[in-house]
C-alpha positions in Angstrom: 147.2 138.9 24.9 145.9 140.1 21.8 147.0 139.0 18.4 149.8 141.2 16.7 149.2 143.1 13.6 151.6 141.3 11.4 153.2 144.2 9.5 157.1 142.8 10.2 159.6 144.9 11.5 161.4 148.0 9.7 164.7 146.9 8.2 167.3 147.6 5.6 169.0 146.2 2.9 172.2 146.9 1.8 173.9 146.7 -1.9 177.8 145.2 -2.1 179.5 147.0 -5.3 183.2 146.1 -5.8 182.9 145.8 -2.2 181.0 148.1 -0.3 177.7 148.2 0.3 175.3 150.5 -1.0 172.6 150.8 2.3 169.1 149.4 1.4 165.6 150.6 3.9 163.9 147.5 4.0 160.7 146.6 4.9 160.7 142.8 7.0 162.7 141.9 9.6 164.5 139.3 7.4 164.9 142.3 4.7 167.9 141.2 2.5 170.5 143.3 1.5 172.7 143.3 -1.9 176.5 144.1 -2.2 179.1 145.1 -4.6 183.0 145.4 -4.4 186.3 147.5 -5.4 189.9 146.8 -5.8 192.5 148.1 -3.9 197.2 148.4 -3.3 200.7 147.5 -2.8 203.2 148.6 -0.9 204.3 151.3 1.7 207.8 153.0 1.6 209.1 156.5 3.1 208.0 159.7 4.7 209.7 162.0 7.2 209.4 163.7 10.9 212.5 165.8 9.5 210.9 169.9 9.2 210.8 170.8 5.9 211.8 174.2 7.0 214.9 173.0 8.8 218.4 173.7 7.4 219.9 170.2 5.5 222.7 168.3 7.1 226.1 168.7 5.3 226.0 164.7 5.6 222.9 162.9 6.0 223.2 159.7 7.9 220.9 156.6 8.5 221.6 156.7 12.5 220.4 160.3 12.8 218.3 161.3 9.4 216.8 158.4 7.7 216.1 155.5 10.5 213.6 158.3 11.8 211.9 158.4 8.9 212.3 154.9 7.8 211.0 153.8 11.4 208.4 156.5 11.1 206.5 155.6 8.3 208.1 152.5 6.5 208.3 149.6 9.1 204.8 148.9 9.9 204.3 147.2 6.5 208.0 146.5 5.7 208.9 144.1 8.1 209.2 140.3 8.7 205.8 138.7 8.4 204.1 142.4 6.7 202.8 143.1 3.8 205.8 145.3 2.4 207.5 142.5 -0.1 210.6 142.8 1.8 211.7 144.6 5.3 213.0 147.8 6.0 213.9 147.0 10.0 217.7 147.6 10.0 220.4 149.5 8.1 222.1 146.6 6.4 217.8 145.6 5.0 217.4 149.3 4.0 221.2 149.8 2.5 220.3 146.5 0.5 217.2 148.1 -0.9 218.6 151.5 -2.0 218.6 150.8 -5.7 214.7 150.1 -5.5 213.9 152.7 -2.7 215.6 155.5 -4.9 213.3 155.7 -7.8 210.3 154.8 -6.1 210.6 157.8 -3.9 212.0 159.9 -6.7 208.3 159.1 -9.0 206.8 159.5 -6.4 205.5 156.3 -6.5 206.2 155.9 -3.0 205.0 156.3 -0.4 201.5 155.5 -1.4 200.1 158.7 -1.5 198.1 160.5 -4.5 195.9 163.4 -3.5 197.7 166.9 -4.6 198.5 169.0 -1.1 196.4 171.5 -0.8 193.0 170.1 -2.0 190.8 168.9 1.2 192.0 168.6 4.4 193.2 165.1 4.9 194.9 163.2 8.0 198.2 161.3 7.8 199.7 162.0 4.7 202.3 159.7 3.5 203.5 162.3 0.6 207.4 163.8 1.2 208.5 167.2 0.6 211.0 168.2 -1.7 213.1 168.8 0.9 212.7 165.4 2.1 213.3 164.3 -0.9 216.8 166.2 -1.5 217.9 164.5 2.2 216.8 160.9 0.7 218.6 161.4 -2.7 221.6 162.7 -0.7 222.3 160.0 1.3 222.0 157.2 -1.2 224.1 159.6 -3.8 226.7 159.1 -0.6 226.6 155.7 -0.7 224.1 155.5 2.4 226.2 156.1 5.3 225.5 154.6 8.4 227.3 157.6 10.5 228.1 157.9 14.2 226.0 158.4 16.9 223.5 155.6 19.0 222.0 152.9 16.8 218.9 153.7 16.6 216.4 151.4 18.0 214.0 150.0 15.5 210.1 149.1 16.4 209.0 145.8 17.0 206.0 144.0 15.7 204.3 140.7 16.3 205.0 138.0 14.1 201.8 137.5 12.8 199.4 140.6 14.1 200.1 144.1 13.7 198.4 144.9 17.0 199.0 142.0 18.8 196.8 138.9 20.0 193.4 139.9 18.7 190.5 139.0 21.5 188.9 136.8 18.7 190.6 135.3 15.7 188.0 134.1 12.6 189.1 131.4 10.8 188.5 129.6 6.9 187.8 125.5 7.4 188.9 125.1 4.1 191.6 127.5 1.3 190.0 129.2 -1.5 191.8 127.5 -4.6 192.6 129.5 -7.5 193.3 128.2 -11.4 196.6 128.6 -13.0 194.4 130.9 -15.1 191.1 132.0 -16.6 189.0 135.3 -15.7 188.8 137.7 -12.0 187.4 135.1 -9.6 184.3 136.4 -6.8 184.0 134.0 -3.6 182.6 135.3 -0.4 183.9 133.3 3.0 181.7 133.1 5.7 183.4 133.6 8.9 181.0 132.9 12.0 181.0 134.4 15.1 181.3 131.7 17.6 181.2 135.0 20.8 177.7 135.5 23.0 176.5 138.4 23.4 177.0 142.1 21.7 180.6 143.3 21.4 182.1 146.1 20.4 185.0 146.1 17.3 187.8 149.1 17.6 190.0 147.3 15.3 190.5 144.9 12.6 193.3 142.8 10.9 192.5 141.2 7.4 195.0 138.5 6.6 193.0 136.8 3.1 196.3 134.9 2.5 198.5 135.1 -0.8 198.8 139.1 -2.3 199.7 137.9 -5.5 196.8 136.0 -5.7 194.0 138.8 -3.8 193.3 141.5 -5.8 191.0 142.7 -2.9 188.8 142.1 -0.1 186.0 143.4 1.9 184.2 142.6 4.9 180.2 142.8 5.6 178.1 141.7 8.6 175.5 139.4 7.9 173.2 139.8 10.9 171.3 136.6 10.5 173.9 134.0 8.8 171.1 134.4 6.1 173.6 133.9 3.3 175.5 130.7 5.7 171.7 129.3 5.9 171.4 129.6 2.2 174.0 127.4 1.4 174.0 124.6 4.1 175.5 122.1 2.2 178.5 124.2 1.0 179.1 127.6 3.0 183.0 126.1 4.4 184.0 126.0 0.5 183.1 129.8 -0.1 180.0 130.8 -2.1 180.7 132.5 -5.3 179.7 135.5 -7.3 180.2 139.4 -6.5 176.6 140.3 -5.9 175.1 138.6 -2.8 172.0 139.1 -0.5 172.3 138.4 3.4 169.6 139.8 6.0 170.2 143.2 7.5 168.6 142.6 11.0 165.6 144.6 12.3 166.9 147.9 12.7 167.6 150.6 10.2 171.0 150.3 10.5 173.5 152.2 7.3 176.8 150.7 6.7 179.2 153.1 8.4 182.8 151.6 8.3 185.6 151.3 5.5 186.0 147.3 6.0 188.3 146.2 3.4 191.8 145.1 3.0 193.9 145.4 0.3 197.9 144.4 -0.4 199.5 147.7 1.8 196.7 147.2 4.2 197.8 147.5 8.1 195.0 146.8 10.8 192.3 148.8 10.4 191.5 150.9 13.6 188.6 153.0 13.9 188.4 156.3 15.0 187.3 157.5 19.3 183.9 156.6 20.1 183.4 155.0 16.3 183.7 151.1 17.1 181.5 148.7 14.9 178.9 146.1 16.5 179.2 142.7 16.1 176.2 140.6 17.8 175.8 136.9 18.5 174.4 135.2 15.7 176.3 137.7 13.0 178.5 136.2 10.3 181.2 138.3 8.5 181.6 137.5 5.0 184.2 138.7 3.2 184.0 139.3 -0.2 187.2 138.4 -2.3 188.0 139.7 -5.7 191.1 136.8 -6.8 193.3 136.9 -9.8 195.0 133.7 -11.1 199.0 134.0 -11.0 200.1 131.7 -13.7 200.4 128.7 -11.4 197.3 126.9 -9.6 197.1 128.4 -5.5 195.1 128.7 -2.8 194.4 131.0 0.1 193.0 131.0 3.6 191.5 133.8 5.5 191.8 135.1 9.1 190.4 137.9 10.5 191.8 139.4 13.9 189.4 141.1 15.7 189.6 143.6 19.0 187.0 144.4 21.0 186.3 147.2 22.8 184.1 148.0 26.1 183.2 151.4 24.9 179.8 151.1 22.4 179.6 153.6 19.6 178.3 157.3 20.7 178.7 158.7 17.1 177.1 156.4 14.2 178.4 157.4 10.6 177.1 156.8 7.2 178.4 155.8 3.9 177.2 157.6 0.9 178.3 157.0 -3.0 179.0 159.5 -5.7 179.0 157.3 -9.1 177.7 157.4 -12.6 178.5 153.6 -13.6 175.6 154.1 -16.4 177.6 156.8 -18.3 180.9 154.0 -18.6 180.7 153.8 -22.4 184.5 154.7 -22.8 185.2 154.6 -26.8 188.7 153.2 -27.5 191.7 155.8 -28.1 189.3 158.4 -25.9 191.9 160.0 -24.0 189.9 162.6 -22.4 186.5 160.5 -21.2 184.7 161.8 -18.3 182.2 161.1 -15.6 180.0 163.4 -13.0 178.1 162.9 -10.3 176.6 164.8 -7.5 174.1 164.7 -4.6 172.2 167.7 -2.7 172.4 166.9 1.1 168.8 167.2 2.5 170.4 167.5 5.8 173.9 168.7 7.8 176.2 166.5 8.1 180.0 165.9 8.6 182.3 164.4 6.7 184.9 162.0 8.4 186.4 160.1 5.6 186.6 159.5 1.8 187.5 156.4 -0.7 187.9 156.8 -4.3 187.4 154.1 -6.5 188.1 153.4 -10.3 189.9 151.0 -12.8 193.2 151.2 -14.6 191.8 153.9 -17.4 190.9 156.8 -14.7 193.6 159.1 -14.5 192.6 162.4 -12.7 189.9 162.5 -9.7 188.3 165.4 -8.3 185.9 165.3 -5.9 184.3 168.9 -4.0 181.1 170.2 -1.8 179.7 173.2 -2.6 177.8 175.5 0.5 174.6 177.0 0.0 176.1 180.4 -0.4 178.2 179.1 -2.9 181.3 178.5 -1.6 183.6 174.9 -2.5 185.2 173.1 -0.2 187.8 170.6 -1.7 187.4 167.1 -1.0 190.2 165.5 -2.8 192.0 166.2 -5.9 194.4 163.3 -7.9 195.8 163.6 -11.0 198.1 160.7 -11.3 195.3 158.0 -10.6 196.7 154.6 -9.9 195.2 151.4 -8.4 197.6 149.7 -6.8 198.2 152.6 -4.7 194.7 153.4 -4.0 193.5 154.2 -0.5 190.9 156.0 2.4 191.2 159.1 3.1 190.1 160.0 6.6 189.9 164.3 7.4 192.2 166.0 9.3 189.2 167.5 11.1 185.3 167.3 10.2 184.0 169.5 7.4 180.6 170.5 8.4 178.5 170.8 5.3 175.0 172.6 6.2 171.7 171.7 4.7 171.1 172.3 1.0 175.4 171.6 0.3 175.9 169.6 -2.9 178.9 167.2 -3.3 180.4 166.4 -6.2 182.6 164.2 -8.5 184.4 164.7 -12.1 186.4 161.4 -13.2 188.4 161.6 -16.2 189.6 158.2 -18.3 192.0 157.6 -20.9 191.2 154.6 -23.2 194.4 155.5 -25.8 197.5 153.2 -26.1 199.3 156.2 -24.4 198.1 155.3 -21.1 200.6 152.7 -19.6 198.3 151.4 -17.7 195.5 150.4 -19.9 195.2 146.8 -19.7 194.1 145.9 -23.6 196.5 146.5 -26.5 194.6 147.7 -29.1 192.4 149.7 -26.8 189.1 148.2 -26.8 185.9 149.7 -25.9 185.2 149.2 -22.0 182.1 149.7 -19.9 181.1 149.9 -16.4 181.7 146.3 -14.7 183.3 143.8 -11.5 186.3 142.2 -13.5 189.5 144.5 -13.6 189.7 145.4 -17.0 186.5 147.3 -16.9 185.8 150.4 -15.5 184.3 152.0 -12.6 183.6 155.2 -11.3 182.9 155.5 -7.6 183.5 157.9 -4.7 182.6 157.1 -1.0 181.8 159.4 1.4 182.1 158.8 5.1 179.1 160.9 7.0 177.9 161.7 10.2 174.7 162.7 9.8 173.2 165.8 12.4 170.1 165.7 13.7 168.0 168.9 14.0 164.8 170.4 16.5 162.4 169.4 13.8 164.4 165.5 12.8 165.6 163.0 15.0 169.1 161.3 13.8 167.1 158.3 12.4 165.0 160.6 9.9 168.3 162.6 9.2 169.9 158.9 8.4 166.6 158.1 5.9 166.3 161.5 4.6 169.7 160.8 3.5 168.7 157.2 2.1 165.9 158.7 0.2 168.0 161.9 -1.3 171.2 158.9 -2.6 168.2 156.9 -4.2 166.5 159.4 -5.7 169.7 160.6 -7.2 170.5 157.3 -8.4 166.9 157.0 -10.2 167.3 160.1 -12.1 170.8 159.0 -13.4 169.0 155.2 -14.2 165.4 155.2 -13.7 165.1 151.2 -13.7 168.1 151.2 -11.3 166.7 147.8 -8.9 168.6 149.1 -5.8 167.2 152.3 -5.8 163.7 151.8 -6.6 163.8 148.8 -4.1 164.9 151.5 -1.4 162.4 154.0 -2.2 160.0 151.4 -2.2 160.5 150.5 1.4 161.1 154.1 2.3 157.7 154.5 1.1 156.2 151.5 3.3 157.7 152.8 6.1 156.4 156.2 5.7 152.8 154.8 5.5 152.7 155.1 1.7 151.8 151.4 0.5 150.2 151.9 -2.7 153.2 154.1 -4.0 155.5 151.2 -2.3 153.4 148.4 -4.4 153.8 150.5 -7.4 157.6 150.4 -7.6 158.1 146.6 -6.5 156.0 146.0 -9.6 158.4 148.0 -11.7 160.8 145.9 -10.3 159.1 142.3 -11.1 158.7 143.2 -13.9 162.4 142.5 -15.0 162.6 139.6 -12.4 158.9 138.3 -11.9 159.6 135.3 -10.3 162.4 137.2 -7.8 161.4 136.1 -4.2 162.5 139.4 -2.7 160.3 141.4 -4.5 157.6 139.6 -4.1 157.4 139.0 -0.5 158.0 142.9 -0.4 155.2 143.4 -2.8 153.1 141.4 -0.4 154.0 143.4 2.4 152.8 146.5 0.9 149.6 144.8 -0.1 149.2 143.6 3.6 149.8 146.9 5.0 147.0 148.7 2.5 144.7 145.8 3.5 144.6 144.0 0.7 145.2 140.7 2.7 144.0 138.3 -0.1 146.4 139.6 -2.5 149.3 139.8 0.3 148.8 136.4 0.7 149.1 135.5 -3.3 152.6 137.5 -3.4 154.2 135.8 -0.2 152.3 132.3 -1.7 154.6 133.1 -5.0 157.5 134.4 -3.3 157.7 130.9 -1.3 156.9 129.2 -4.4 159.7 130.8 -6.0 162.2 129.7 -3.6 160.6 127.5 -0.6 164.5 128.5 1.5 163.4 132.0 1.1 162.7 132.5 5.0 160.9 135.9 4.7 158.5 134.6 2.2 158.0 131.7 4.6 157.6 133.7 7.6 155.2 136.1 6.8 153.3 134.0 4.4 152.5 132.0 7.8 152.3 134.7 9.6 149.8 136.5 7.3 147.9 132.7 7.0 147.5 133.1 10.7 146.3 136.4 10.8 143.8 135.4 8.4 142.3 132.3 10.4 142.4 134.5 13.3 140.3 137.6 12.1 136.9 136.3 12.5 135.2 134.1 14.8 133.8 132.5 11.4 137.3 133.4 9.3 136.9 131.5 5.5 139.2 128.9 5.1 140.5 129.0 8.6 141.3 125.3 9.4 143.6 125.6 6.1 145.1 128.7 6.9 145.7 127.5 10.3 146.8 124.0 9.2 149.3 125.9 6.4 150.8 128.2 9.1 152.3 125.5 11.4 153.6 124.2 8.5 155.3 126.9 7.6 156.2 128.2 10.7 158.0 125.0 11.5 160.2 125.4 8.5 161.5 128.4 9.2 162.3 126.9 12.9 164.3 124.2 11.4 166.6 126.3 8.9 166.7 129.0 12.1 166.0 127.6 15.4 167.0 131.0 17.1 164.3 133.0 15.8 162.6 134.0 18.8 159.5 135.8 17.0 158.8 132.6 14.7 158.9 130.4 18.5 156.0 133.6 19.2 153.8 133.2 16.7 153.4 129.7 16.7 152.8 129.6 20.2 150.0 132.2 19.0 149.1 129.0 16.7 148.5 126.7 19.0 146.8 128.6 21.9 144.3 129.8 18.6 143.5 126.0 18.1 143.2 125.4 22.1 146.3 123.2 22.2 147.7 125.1 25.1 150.6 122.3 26.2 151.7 123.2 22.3 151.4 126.8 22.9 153.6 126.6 26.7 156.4 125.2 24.5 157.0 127.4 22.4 156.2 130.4 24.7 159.2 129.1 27.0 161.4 129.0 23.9 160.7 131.8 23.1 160.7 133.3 26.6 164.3 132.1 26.6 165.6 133.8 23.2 164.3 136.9 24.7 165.2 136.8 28.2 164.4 140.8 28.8 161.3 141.0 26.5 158.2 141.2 28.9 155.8 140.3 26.0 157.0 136.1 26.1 156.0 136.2 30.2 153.1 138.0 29.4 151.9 135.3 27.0 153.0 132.8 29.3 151.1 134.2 32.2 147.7 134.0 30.3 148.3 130.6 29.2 148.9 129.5 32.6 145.8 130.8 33.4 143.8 129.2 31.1 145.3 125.6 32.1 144.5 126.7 35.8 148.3 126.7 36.8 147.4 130.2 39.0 151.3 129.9 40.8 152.9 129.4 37.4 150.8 132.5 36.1 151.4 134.6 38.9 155.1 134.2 38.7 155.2 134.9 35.2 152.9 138.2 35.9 155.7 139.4 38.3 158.4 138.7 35.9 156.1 141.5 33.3 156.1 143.9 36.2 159.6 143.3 37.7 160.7 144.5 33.7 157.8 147.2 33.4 157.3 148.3 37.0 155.3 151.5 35.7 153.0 149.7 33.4 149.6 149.9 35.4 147.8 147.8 33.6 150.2 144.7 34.2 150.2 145.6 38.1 146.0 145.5 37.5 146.3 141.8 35.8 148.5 140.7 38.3 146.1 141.8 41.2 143.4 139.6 39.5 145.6 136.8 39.2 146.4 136.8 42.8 142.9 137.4 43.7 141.7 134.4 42.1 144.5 132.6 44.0 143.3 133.7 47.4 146.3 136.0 48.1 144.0 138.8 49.0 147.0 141.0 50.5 149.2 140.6 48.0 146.0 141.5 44.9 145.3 144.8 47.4 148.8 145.8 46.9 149.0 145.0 43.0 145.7 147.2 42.6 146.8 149.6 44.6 150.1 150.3 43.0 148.3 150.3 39.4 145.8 152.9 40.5 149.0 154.7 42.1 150.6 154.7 38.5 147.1 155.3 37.0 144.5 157.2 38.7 142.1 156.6 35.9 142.7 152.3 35.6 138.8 151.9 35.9 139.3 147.9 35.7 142.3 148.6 38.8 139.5 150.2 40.8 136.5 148.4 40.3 138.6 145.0 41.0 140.2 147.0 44.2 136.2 147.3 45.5 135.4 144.2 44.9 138.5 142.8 47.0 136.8 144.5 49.9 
């Protein structure tokens, strides 16, 4: 088996602001991503079944006109054990309540609903009509009669999950304490995944504990437990900060789902055929923005999970509208704005929206326009209020063709007329994570659609590539977005362009072990393998628990000692590489292709009982992979072991039965065993797939 050229897999990285994460191309297969987070609500009150059309009772009563609407829309937060702050499940609980369900509904307040009817075409909405309104003010002007009639009978809900039993429930060791007071607090909780195997999430139930304590939380997949292996010693007691890098995986793979919980949260289900992966190995973290009460507390986290046997057939795509860099909001500004928009290099359609901003915003409106000119409303709010803030999933898909731009207009006031501003005097506030700053930020739920001349992956990075290139000519030293391009650029075969913008980045961060082990990569991949081999030597100097830098630093140091029969410096390359190569099996003992190359290592050096280790461990982290049996058949065969090699051989051809070469190798093997029949019939079959498998027939005449 030859060596591999050690390029490293194409991955992503992706970007947690206030929450969500900002998708990242990245260029290794431990390529990190970054994150950022938002805030979120409160509670959920009435809306009706009732027609707005229909003719109003003389006499509204609960049994007939409002338990409907109450059981409706109201229950599934207000009841015992929800996260309405009191219940709403029977007359004498909703009778009670009248004093404080009359003005709520009257403002407007609740239900928790703020886009303006008629502007985008949005699913569920929670907003009553004035006629539902009248029928509502009626009955509690009557004194809220209960009337005559059946009782109605009112839903039921688990104690604890909205949904029921989850299939998998992910617990905190440890609570999350919070000061009596002091500033916003930003811990992430590492929730492992203790299941085998790939499943498939339709649902989700974030309990974070306390309300009065969570301002917010959201959830991210951390495919390797990068960020859990980064902090060994102290993962359990929650990591903090609100910018955090965890490995994407291998795969170009955008962050597609609105994972977050906030107070008027109910379980999170997703929409048919749109179910999330979680994988062996994966950790959730969830991000939690906390907010001291007064009083010294504590919170634990669960996260109720259920699975589903159907995979994903359609694979969204989250995409941001923002202009943080313009948040320079003078104070007494009542009239500050923000815009933002993005030309869509491809068609997509849109599924869902989530807008995002502080306590200054007070109007958001958010639009696509069409080639020919046309707009399509997205959303429109002109009462902007965060504790009632929310997704928005679309009635029905709005196709937006290629060469559609979507926009944004946000519009602050920093004046002492605002009720909600948080400083008196106004102050001057920029963009920022804590509460009382600002931010500006509209989400944008995607499917992209692939085309005859671009397959759904290139639709996906054409995507990537339009966001970041948007973002650069907002903030041309933005790090996210010339860290995308830069691995865009890789991955297109553009290395030099790639190096280029990782120096732009190191040059802000020099000693930043990301950069630098990306830096090398482009190096490696122009062939500059001495320099490659300086940036992944200073990337794991930088941070020695850095496993990327460690990885392909070894992996490069083998490639090196391996070029040339007479490489330079080979025994110190070679010596270096199992060095390193062990280090990064100790911190991650499941990484299958570290257990590969160092088998690679050791057959190099002719220590083949070394090499057979590590080709079975590896052979058994990738159980269908015919590349570990491969390996292990050639070993075999150079320690004489013909019946060990042979039955690895078949193994290759039993998972690539059309792979004529592999039926060829496995003829020879045979041959050389004495199994003349069986070598006949292995040649035979590779010249069947192959006609033109020279080595297949000239082996085949010398069997005879």
């Amino acid at each position: 088996m030859n060596l591999p050229t050690l390029t490293g897999h194409q991955s992503r990285v992706p970007l947690l602001r206030d929450g969500f994460i900002v998708a990242m191309v990245g260029i290794r297969a431990r390529a990190n991503r970054l994150h950022l987070l938002r805030p979120k609500t409160f509670l959920v009150l009435l809306a009706t079944t009732i027609s707005a059309h229909a003719a109003p009772p003389e006499k509204p009563t609960w049994r007939t006109h409002i338990a409907p609407i109450v059981y409706a829309r109201c229950t599934t937060c207000h009841h015992s054990g929800g996260s309405g702050p009191f219940p709403l499940t029977t007359y004498a609980d909703v009778k009670r309540y009248a004093s404080v369900i009359a003005p709520a509904v009257e403002s407007r307040y609740m239900p928790p609903w703020l886009p303006v009817p008629g502007h985008g075409d949005l699913a569920d909405s929670r907003r009553l009509s004035d006629s539902e309104l009248a029928l509502i003010r009626r009955w509690i002007a009557a004194s809220t009669p209960e009337g005559d009639g059946p009782i109605p009978t009112a839903p039921t809900y688990n104690a604890d999950w909205q949904l029921g039993p989850p299939d998998l429930v992910l617990e905190t060791e440890n609570p999350v304490e919070v000061p009596a007071t002091g500033t916003d607090l930003f811990v992430n909780v590492i929730l492992p995944n203790p299941t085998k195997g790939t499943h498939w999430v339709r649902a989700m139930e974030i309990k974070p504990g306390s309300p009065r304590i969570v301002h917010h939380a959201n959830v991210l997949i951390d495919r390797t437990a990068s960020l859990r292996h980064a902090h060994p010693a102290d993962w359990q007691q929650g990591i903090p900060g609100m910018d955090i890098n965890v490995d994407s995986g291998d795969n170009f793979d955008p962050d597609s789902h609105f994972l977050f919980w906030k107070p008027d949260s109910t379980a999170l289900i997703e929409p048919e055929g749109m179910p999330w992966r979680l994988d062996e190995g994966n950790d959730l973290v969830l991000n939690l923005h906390l907010k001291p009460s007064g009083k010294p507390e504590s919170t634990r986290v669960r996260i109720g999970l259920y699975f589903t046997d159907k995979p994903a057939t359609r694979h969204p795509m989250l995409l941001q509208l923002q202009h943080d860099a313009a948040l320079d909001i003078p104070p007494g500004d009542a009239s500050f704005s923000i815009e933002d928009s993005l030309k869509l290099p491809v068609a997509v359609d849109v599924l869902g929206i989530y807008p995002h901003a502080h306590y200054l915003c007070k109007r958001m409106e958010a639009w696509a326009t069409l080639p020919s000119g046309q707009r399509r409303d997205l959303v429109l709010i002109t009462d902007w209020d965060i504790n009632r803030q929310s997704v928005y999933r679309l009635a029905h898909p709005l196709p937006l063709p290629a060469g559609s731009v979507l926009h944004m207009r946000y519009l602050y006031d920093n004046s002492a007329a605002n009720p909600r501003n948080p400083h008196t005097p106004p102050v001057r506030v920029h963009a920022g994570n804590r509460s009382e700053d600002e931010m500006g930020h509209f989400w944008i739920q995607v499917l992209p659609q692939p085309s005859s001349t671009m397959t759904e992956i290139q639709a996906r990075e054409s995507l990537e590539r339009a966001w970041m290139e948007s973002v650069l000519r907002k903030s041309p030293q933005d790090p996210i977005a010339l860290y995308n391009l830069a691995s865009l650029d890789l991955s297109e075969g553009k290395p030099a362009q790639a190096a280029d913008r990782y120096r732009k980045l190191l040059v802000e961060k020099p000693d930043d072990p990301r950069t630098l082990t990306a830096l090398g990569s482009a190096l490696e991949a122009s062939g500059d393998l001495p320099a490659a081999q300086a940036q992944f030597r200073a990337a794991h100097t930088a941070d020695s628990t850095y496993a990327d830098a460690t990885f392909d630093l070894a992996a490069l140091d083998l490639r090196l000692a391996t070029a040339t029969e007479s490489a330079p410096n080979a025994d110190a390359n070679l010596t270096e590489a199992e060095s390193l190569f062990l280090i990064v099996l100790a911190t991650h003992p499941n990484d299958s292709e570290a257990e590969h190359q160092l088998s690679l290592l050791y057959a190099a050096e002719g220590r083949l009982a070394n090499s057979l280790a590590h080709l079975q461990r590896w052979q058994s982290l990738a159980p269908t992979d015919p590349e570990p049996h491969r390996a292990l058949a050639q070993v075999y065969m150079q320690m004489g072991q013909l019946p060990d090699a042979i039955r690895e051989q078949q193994s290759v051809v039993t998972l690539l039965p059309n792979s004529s070469n592999d039926w060829s190798d496995l003829g020879v093997m045979q041959a050389r065993s004495g199994d003349k029949a069986s070598a006949r019939h292995s040649l035979e079959q590779a010249i069947k797939i192959d006609p033109t498998n020279q080595a297949a027939q000239s082996n085949l005449t010398m069997l005879k």
